[in-house]
Steps between C-alpha positions, in 0.01 A plus 500: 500500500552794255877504341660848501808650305659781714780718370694683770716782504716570796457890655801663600495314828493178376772608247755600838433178649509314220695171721218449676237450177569063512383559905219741421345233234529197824339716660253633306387130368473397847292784580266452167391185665286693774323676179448189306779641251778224398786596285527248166788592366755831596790682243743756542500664187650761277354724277164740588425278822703380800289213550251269360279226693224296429293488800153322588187700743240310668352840421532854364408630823824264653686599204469892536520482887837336474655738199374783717669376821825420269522836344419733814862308602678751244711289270290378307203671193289217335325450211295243479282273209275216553593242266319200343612169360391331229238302619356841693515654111348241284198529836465884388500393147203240491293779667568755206179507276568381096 
């Protein structure tokens, strides 16, 4: 399982029906399941994002299939970055040469 940082902005849309983003998230997490996408962690935030969550794909393939069903909703744009713990990093550092 891959972990994944994705930064979300709500479109105008989203913005108008902005009382409905806590049921859009239910449902969206319930829906990640049938992509192999599960949602770690989930903020509300302020500042150049609306949102931040941590999320973990079976697969990029899952991964992009779900963003890309979430997004053609409308309230929603993503941004998203695959992220690595430490354990992943000091992996990619043993195979550097020197």
């Amino acid at each position: 399982m891959g972990t994944y940082i994705t930064l979300l902005n709500f479109t105008e849309q989203g913005a108008r029906t902005i009382k409905d983003t806590v049921k859009r998230y239910e449902i969206a997490a319930k829906a990640g399941q049938e992509y192999g996408v599960k949602f770690k962690t989930v903020h509300w935030t302020l500042g150049q994002y609306d949102l931040v969550c941590e999320i973990e794909a079976k697969d990029e393939a899952g991964l992009a299939a779900f963003t890309l069903a979430m997004a053609s909703q409308g309230n929603v744009r993503f941004q998203t970055l695959r992220a690595f713990s430490a354990d992943e990093m000091k992996g990619f550092i043993a195979k550097m040469p020197g």
